[in-house]
C-alpha positions in Angstrom: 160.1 175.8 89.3 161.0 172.1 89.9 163.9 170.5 88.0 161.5 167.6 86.4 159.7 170.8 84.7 162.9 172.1 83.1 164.2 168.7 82.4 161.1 168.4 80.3 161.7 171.7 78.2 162.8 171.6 74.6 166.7 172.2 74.7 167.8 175.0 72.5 165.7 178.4 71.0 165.5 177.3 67.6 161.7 175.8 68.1 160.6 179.4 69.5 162.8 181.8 67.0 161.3 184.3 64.6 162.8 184.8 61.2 163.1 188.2 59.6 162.0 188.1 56.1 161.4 192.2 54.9 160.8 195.4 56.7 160.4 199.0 56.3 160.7 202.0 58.5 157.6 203.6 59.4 158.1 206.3 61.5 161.7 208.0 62.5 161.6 211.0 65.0 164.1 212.9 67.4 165.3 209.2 69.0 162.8 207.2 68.8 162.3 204.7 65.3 159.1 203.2 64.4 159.8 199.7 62.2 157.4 197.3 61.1 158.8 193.8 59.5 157.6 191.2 58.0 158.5 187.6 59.9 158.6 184.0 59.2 157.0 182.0 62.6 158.0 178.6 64.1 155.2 176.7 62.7 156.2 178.0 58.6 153.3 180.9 58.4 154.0 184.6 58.5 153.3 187.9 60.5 153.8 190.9 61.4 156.3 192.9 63.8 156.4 196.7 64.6 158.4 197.8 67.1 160.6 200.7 68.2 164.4 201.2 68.3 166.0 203.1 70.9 169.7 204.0 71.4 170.0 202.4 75.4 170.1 203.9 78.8 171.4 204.0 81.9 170.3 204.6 85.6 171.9 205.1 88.3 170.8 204.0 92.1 173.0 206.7 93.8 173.5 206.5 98.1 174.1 209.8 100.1 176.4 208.7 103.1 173.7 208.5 105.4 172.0 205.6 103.5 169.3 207.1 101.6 168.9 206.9 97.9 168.9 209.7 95.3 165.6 210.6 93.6 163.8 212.7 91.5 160.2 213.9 90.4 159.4 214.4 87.1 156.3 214.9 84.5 156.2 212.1 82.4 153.9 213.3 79.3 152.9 210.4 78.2 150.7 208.5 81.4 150.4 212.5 82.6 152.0 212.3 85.7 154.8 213.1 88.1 156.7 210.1 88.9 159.1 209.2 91.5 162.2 207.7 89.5 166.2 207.0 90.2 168.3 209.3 87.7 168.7 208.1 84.5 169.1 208.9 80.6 169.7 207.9 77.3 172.6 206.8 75.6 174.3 209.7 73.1 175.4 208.4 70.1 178.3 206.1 70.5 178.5 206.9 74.0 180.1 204.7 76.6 177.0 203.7 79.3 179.7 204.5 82.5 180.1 207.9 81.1 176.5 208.3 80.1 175.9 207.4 84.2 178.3 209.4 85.3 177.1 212.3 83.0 173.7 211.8 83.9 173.7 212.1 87.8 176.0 215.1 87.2 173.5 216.9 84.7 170.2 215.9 86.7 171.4 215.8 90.3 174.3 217.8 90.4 176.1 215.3 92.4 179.6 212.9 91.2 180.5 209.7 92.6 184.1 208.2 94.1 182.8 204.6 93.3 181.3 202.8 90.3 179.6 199.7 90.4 177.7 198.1 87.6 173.9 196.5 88.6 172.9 194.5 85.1 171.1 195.4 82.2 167.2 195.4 81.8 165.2 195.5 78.8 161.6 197.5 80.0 159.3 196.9 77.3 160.5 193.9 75.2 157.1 193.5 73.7 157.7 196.3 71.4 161.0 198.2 71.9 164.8 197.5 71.3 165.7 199.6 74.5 167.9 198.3 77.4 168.8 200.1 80.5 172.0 199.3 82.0 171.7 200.2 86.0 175.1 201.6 87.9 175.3 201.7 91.6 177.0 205.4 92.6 178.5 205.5 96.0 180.5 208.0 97.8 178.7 211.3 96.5 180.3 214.4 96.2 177.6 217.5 96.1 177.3 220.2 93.2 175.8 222.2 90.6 173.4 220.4 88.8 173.4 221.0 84.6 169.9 220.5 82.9 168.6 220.3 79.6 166.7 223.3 78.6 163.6 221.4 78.4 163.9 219.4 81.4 162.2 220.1 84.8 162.5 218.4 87.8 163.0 218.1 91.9 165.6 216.0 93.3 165.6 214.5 96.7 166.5 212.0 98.6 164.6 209.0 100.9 165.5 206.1 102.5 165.3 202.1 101.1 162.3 201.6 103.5 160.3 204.6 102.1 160.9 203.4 98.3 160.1 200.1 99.3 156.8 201.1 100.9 156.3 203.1 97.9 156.6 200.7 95.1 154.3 198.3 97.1 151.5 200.7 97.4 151.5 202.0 94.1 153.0 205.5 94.5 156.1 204.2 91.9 155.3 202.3 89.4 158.5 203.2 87.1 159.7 199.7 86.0 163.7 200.8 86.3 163.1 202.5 89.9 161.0 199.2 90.8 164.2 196.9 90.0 166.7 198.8 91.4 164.7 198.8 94.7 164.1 195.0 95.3 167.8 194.7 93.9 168.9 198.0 96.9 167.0 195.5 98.9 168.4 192.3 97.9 171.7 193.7 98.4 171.7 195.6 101.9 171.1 191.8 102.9 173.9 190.0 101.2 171.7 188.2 98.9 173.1 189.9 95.3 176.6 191.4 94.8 177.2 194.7 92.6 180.3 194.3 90.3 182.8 196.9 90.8 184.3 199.0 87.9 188.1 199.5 87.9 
């Protein structure tokens, strides 16, 4: 994008904000909260806004020693499909998103990590959800037992950058989180990006 195009752009947000003006809730369920409000637009007239809240998550792009990155396979009900993904989970209540990391790799993977580093945040579906997932970089993995949720299923292994790379570009992952943290494990192996360390 050329400077002259974002010399020419409006300075500020106000010209693009949306008001909120009523709401009710429409749906609330284990997590997940369906709202719908009522919103005053930029130009004066009104419309409407549903959309879900979510409590946050984490994932966590976690390397063995020998370079390869962690992974898992796992039914996702809703497209009906197993789906190559990076751990991850959602935020508990209150919870701290390091701890929720670290608790997660633990639970799914079985594994703990020496060092911490933290990626950035990503929101996946701002169209129509509140949720963010904050992405950790887990390095110097220690193996063990791994702790799942009594309703969770899934296979854990491990391949290198190359493969997930080849991967995302053909198709075979299409999970938005995994997709990042790729061209960012990418990005990174080359010098182009840093990682922010966690003391």
């Amino acid at each position: 994008m050329s400077a002259k195009f974002y010399k020419d752009l409006p300075l500020g947000d106000v010209h693009l904000r949306e008001e909120r003006l009523s709401g009710e809730d429409i749906y609330g369920g284990i997590f997940l909260k369906m709202k719908r409000d009522q919103v005053s637009l930029p130009d004066g007239n009104e419309a409407v806004r549903e959309y879900l809240t979510h409590p946050g998550a984490v994932a966590i792009v976690a390397i063995l020693d020998d370079g390869r990155v962690l992974l898992e396979r796992q039914f996702r009900y809703p497209i009906a499909k197993v789906c190559i993904e990076i751990p991850a989970g959602k935020l508990d209540l209150g919870e701290d998103e390091l701890v929720c990391a670290q608790r997660e790799l633990l639970e799914e993977t079985g594994y703990t990590a020496k060092t911490w580093h933290f990626i950035r945040r990503i929101h996946p579906v701002i169209s129509y959800s509140t949720e963010f997932i904050d992405i950790y970089l887990a390095e110097g993995l220690v193996p063990g037992n791994s702790k799942l949720d009594e309703e969770e299923f899934l296979d854990v292994f491990a391949a290198p950058l190359e493969q997930l790379i080849a991967w995302v570009e053909e198709g075979e992952i299409t999970d938005v989180k995994t997709t990042i943290a790729t061209y960012w494990l990418d990005r990174y192996r080359r010098g182009l990006v840093k990682a922010h360390p966690i003391t």
